[in-house]
Wavefront OBJ file of the C-alpha trace (Angstrom):
o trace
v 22.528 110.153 18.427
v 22.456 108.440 21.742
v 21.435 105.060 22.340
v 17.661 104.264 23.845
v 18.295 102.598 27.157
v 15.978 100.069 25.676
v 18.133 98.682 22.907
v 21.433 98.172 25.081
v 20.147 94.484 25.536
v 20.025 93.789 22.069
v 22.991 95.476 20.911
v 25.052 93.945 23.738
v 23.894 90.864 22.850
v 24.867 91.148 19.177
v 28.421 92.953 19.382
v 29.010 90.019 22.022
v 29.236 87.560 19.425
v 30.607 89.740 16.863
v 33.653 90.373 19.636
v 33.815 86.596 20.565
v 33.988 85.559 17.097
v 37.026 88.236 16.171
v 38.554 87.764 19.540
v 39.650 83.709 18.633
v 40.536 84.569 14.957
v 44.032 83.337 15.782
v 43.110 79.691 16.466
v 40.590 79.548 13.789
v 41.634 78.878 10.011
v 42.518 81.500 7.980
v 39.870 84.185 6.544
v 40.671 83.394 3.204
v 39.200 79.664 3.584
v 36.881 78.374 0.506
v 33.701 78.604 2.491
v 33.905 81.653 4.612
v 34.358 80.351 8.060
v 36.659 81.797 9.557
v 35.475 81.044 13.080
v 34.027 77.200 12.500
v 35.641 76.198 15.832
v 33.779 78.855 17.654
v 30.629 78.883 15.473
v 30.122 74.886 16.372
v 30.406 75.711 19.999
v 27.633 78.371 19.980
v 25.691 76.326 17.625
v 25.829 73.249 20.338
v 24.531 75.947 23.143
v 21.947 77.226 21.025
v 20.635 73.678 20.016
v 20.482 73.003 23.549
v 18.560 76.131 24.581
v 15.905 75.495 22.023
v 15.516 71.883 22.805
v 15.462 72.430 26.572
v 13.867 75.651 26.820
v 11.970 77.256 23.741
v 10.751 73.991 21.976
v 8.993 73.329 25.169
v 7.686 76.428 25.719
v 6.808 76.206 21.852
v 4.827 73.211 21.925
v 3.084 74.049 25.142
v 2.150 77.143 23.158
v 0.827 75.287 19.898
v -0.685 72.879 21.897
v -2.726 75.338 24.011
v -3.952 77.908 21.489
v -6.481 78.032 18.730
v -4.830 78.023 15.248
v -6.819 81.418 14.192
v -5.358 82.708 17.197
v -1.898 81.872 16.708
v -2.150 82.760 13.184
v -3.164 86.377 14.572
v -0.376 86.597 16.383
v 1.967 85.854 13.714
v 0.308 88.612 11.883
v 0.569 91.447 14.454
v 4.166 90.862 14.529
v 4.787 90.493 10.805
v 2.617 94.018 10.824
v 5.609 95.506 13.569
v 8.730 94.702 11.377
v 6.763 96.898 8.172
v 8.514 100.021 9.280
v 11.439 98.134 8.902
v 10.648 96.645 5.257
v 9.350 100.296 4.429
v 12.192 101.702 5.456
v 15.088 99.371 3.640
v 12.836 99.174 0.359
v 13.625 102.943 0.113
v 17.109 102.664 0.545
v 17.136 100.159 -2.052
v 16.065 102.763 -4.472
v 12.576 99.959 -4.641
v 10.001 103.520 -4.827
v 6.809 100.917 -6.183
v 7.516 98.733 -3.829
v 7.917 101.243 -1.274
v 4.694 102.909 -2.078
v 3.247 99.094 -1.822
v 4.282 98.516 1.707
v 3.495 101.339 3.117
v -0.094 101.293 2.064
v 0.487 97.621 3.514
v 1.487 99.123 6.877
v -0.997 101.654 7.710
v -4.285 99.160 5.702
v -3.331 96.550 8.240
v -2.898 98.985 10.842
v -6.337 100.623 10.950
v -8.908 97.972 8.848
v -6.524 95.543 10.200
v -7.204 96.050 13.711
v -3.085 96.782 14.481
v -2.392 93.871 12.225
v -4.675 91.297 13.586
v -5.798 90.727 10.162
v -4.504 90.901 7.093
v -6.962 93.618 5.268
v -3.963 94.603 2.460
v -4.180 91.277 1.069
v -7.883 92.267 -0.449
v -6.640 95.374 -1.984
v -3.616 92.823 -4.148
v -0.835 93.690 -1.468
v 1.812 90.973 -1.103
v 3.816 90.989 2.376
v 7.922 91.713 1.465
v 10.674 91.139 3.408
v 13.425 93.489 3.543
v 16.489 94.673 5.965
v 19.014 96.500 6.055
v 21.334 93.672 5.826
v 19.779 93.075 2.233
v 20.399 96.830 1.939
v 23.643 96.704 2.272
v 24.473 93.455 0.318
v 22.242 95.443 -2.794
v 24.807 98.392 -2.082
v 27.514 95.795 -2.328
v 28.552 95.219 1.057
v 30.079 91.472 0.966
v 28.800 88.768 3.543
v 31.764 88.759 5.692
v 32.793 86.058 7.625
v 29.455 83.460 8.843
v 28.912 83.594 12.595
v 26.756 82.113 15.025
v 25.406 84.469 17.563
v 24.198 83.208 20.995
v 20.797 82.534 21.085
v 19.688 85.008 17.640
v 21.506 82.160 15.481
v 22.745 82.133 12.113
v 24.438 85.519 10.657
v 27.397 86.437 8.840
v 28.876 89.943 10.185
v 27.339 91.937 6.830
v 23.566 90.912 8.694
v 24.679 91.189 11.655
v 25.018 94.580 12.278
v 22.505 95.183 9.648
v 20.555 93.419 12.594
v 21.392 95.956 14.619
v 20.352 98.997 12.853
v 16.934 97.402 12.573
v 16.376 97.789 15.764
v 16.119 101.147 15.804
v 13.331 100.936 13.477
v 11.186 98.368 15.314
v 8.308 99.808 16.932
v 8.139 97.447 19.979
v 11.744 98.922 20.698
v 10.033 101.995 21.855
v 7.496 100.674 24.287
v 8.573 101.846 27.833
v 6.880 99.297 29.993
v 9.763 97.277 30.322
v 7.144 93.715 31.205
v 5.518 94.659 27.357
v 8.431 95.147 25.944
v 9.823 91.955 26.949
v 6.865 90.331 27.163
v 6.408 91.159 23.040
v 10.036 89.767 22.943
v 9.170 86.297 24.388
v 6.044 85.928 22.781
v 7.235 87.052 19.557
v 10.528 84.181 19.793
v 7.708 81.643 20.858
v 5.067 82.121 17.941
v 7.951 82.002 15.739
v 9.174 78.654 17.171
v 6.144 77.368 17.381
v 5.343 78.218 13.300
v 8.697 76.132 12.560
v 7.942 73.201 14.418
v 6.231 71.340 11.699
v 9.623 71.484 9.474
v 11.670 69.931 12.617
v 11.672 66.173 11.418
v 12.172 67.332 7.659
v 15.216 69.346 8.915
v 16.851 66.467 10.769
v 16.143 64.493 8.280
v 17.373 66.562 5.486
v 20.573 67.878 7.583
v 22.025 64.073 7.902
v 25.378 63.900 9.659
v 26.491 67.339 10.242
v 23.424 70.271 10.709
v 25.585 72.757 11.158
v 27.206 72.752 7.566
v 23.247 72.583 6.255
v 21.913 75.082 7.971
v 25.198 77.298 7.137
v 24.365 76.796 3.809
v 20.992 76.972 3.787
v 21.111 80.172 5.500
v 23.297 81.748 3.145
v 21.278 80.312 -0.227
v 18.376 82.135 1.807
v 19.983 85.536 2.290
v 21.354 85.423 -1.166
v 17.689 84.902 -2.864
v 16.468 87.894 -0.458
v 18.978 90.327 -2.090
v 18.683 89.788 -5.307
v 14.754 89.352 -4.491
v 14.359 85.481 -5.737
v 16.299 85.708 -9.321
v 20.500 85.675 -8.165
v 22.939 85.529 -10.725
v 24.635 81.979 -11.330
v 27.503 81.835 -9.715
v 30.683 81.520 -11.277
v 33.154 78.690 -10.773
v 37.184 78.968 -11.720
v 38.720 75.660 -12.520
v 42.150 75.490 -12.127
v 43.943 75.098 -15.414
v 45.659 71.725 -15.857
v 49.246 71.629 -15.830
v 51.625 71.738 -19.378
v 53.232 68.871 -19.771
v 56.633 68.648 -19.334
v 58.891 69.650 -22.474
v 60.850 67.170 -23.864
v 64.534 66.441 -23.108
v 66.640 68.402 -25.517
v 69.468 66.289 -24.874
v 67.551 62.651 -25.298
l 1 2 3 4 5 6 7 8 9 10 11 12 13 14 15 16 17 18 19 20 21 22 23 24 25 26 27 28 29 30 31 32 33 34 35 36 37 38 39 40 41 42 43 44 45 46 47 48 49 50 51 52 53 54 55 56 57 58 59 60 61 62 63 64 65 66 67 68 69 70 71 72 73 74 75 76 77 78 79 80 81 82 83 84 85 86 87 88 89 90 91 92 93 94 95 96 97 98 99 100 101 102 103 104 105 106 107 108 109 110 111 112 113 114 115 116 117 118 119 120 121 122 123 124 125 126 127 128 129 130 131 132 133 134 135 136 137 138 139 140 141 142 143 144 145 146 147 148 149 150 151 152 153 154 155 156 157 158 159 160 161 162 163 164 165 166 167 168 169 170 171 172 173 174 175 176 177 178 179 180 181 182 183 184 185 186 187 188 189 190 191 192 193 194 195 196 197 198 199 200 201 202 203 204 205 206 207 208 209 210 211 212 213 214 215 216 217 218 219 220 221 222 223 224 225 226 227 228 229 230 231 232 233 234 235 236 237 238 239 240 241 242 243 244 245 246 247 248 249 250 251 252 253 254 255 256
């Protein structure tokens, strides 16, 4: 199947850092290393540009945002576009082989679509159905799929190549995708990138404070703690830690 004209932006954007990342695999240490970072080097340089976007460009426009609108409002907006990515949940609960929940969130959908005014409000939650989250790069960890090496992408932020181009395939089942007005479509975009910003900026001071000396290696690891409590929905398996066996002493001399 071809691609939509309208998704070459946000493929390009993600196979950009996919390539960059692979292209410098020769300077970076080795794949093999402990923490799955192949690309550190490269991943610290993105993760400098994209804390400099956000604090020169999207905080602002986040804070002029919160600042200017209505909390009910905002909050409506955060629910329109938490109603957009149900296809999305819909569709990955079924590939997980999740039929209840399935069933579940797509009654969520289309309630919230019609007595929900397009999502504006959250009607589902009176008939005792919870909002999931699901992708298809939780699909394809639950099929098995490992992580992959942890990347930074330019500007979407934290992934490892597993959710990245489980990233991508979402977008094919994102409704907004399909709006041809280019000025909505990337107008819905901006806003959507805003509202989100603008819902995280009363964690900002807990995450600096909680980061300490080196963010990047906290919110590496707090994304991945994240991604692995979405797969295995809350309740993952301990993980298992090999100690290396101490060494036999040495036999004694049989000539002594």
């Amino acid at each position: 199947m071809p691609i939509p004209r309208r998704f070459v932006p946000l493929i390009v954007l993600a196979y950009a850092g996919l390539l960059n990342a692979c292209s410098t695999a020769g300077g970076a240490r080795a794949a093999a290393d402990d923490e799955n970072d192949p690309f550190e080097t490269l991943n610290r340089g993105v993760f400098a540009f994209n804390e400099g976007f956000d604090k020169h460009i999207v905080k602002p426009v986040a804070q002029a945002y919160d600042a200017v609108l209505h909390d009910d409002l905002k909050a409506i907006v955060t629910r329109v576009f938490t109603n957009l990515s149900m296809p999305t949940v819909v569709i990955n609960d079924l590939l997980q082989g999740k039929l209840q929940q399935t069933g579940q969130d797509t009654a969520r959908f289309v309630i919230n679509s019609t007595l929900g005014f397009a999502g504006m409000f959250d009607a589902a939650v009176d008939f005792g159905l919870p909002a999931n989250e699901e992708d298809f790069g939780q699909t394809l960890g639950v099929w098995g799929v490992a992580d992959g090496p942890y990347l930074v992408l330019p500007i979407i932020g934290p992934k490892n190549m597993r959710d990245g181009l489980g990233w991508v395939v979402d977008q094919f089942t994102y409704p907004l995708n399909y709006i041809d007005d280019k000025t909505v479509l990337w107008g819905g975009y901006v806003v959507d990138v805003v509202d989100r910003r603008a819902n995280f900026l009363p964690s900002d001071k807990v995450l600096e404070q909680a980061a300490g000396d080196d963010k990047y290696l906290f919110v590496r690891e707090a994304y991945r703690q994240r991604r692995r409590n979405l797969i295995y929905d809350g309740n993952p398996p301990k993980e298992e830690f090999v100690f290396d066996e101490p060494a036999a002493p040495a036999s004694a001399d049989p000539k002594r």
